[in-house]
C-alpha positions in Angstrom: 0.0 0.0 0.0 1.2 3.2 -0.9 2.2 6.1 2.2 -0.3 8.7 0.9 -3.6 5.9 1.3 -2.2 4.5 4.7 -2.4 7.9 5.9 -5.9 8.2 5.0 -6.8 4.9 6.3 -5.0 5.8 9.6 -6.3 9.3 9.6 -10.2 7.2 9.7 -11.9 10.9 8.6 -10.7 12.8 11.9 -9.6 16.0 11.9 -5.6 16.2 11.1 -5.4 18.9 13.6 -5.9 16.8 15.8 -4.0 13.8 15.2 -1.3 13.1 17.6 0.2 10.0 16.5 0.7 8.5 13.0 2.6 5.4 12.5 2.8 4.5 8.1 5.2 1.9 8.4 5.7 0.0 5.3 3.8 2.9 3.3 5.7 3.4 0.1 6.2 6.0 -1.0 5.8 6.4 -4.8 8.2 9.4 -5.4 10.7 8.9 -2.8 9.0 11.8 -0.9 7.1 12.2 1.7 3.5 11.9 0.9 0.2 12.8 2.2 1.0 14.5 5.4 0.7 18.3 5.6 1.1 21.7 7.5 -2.5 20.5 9.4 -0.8 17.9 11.2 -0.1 20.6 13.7 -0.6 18.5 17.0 1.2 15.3 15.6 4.0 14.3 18.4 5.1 10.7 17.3 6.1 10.1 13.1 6.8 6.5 12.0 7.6 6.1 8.6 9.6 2.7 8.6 10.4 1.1 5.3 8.7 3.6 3.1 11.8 3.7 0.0 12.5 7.5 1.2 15.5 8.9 0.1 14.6 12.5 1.0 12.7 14.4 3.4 12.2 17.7 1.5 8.8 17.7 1.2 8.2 16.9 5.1 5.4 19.3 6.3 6.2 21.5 9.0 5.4 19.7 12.5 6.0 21.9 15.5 4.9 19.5 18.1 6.8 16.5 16.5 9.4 15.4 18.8 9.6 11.4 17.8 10.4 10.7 14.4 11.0 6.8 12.9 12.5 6.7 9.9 14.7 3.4 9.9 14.8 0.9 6.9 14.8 3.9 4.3 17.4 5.2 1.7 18.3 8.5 3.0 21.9 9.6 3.2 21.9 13.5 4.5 20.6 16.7 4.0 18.5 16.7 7.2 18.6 20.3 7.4 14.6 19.9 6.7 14.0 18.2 10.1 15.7 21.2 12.2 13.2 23.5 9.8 9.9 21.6 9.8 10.7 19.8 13.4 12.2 22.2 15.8 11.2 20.3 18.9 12.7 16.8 17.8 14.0 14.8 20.9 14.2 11.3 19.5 15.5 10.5 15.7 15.8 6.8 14.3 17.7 6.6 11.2 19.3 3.2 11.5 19.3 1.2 8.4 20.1 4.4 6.1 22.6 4.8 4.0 24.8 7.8 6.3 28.2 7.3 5.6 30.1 9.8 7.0 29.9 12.7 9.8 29.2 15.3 7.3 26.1 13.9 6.3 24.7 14.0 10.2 26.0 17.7 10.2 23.0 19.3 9.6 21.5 17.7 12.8 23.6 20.1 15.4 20.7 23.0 14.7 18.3 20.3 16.5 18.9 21.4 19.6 16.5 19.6 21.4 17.5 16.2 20.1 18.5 13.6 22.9 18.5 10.3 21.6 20.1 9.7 17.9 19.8 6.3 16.4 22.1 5.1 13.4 22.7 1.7 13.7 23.2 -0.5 10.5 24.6 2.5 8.6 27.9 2.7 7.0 29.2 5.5 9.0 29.2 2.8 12.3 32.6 1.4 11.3 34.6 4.9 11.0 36.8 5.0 13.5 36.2 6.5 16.8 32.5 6.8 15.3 30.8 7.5 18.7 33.3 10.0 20.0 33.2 11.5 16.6 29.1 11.8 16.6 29.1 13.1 20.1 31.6 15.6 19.9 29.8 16.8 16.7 26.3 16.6 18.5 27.2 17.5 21.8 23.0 18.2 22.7 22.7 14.2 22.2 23.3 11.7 25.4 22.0 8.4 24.2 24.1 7.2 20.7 22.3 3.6 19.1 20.8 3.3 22.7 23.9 4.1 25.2 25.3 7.3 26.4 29.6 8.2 26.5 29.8 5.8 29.6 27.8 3.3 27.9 24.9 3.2 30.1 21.5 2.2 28.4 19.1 4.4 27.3 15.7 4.1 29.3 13.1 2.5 27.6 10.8 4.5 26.7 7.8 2.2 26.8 8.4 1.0 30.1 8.5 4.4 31.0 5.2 5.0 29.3 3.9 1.9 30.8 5.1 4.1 34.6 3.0 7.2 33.4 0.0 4.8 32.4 0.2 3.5 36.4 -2.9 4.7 37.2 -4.7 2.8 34.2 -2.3 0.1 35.4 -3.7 0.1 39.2 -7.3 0.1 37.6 -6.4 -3.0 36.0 -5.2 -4.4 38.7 -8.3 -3.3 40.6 -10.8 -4.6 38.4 -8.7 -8.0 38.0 -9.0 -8.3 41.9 -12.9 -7.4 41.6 -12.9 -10.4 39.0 -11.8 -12.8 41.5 -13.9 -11.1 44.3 -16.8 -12.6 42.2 -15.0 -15.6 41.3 -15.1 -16.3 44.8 -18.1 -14.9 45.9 -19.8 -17.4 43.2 -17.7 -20.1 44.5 -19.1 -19.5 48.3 -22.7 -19.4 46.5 -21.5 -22.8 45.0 -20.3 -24.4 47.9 -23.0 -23.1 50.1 -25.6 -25.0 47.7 -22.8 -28.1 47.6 -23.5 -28.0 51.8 -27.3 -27.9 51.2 -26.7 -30.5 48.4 -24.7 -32.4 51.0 -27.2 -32.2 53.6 -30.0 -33.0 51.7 -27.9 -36.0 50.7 -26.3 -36.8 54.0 -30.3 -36.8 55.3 -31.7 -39.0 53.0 -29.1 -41.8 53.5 -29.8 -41.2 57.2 -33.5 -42.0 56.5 -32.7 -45.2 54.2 -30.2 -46.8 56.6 -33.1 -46.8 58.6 -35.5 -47.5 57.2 -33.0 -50.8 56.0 -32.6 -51.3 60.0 -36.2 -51.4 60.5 -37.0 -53.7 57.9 -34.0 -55.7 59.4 -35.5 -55.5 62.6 -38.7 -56.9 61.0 -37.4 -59.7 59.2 -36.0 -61.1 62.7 -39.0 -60.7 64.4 -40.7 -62.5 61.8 -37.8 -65.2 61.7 -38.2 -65.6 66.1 -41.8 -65.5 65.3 -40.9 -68.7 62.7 -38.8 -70.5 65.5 -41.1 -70.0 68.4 -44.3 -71.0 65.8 -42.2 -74.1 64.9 -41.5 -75.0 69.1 -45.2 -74.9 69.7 -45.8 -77.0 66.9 -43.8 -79.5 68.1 -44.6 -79.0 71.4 -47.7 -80.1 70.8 -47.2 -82.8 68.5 -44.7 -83.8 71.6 -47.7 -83.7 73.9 -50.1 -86.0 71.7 -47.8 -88.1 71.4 -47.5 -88.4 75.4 -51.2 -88.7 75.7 -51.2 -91.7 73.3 -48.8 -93.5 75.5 -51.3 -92.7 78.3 -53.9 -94.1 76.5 -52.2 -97.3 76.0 
């Protein structure tokens, strides 16, 4: 797709003016120019145009309230004066993967006074010698060089550091997580308290059939004495006419 209809599907019919963020990564770009951004863009604060076949930025609208720019994976090799013109309040620049030879092509970046954090990994002007002393002393407003500072101390990351600011979105999270499980358990005390009533219900009606089976044992035994002592008398008496007979005789 090319850069000038991703930024009308990104834009989704709202107002350039104000758009804060617009990432066109993999938008090509059709003339090698920037395309399809313009002066309106005057609240835009984060630019990614990664891997859009750039190889110059003169036609970059002016963006006063730009200060992260992406432009890695492109074909530019200098004349940044634009971005100190159009992007006064630059803090972050990514231009690894460019093809920046040497220091005089980065030059034009000193008038960026604001710019912290330069990126230029992947480019041919890495392997000069003394390259990081070299960019530092020519860009003394930078501290963090491809992601380290002079003493080679890492660079914050900046989305962990947006992750801190969002702490409060973070907490809420958190808190409606821990109102999740509130539920969670407050169903499972519904649950067990019907398992209990299950149980009792269950626990009583055994209760009633083991006796219910001990009364019926109950009965068949007094049936079975009933049997025995039916059966003595019978022979009792057949004992007794047998005695009379005797008498008889």
């Amino acid at each position: 797709m090319d850069m000038k209809k991703m930024i009308m599907l990104e834009l989704r019919n709202r107002d350039p003016a104000k758009v804060a963020e617009m990432v066109v990564d993999n938008g090509l770009s059709q003339s090698g120019e920037v395309e399809g951004l313009s002066d309106k863009f005057v609240e835009l604060e984060f630019l990614s145009m990664k891997n859009g076949g750039l190889n110059s930025l003169a036609k970059l609208p002016s963006l006063p309230k730009l200060r992260k720019l992406e432009l890695s994976k492109n074909n530019l090799s200098g004349s940044f004066e634009t971005l100190s013109e159009k992007c006064p309040n630059l803090i972050y620049l990514n231009l690894s993967n460019n093809k920046i030879k040497d220091l005089s092509n980065v030059e034009a970046l000193q008038n960026l006074k604001s710019l912290q954090s330069l990126n230029l990994l992947n480019c041919e002007i890495t392997s000069l010698k003394d390259y990081r002393d070299s960019v530092f002393e020519l860009l003394p407003q930078v501290t963090y060089l491809d992601g380290f500072d002079q003493e080679e101390n890492e660079a914050p990351d900046s989305e962990a550091d947006d992750e801190d600011e969002d702490g409060e979105d973070g907490v809420g999270l958190t808190g409606d997580y821990d109102d999740e499980d509130d539920e969670d358990e407050d169903e499972d005390d519904e649950d067990d308290d019907e398992g209990g009533e299950v149980g009792l219900t269950v626990g009583w009606k055994r209760a009633t059939q083991q006796d219910e089976d001990d009364e019926d044992d109950e009965d068949e035994e007094e049936d079975e004495r009933a049997d025995v002592q039916g059966q003595k008398r019978k022979r009792d008496a057949e004992d007794d006419g047998e005695d009379d007979e005797d008498d008889d005789d």
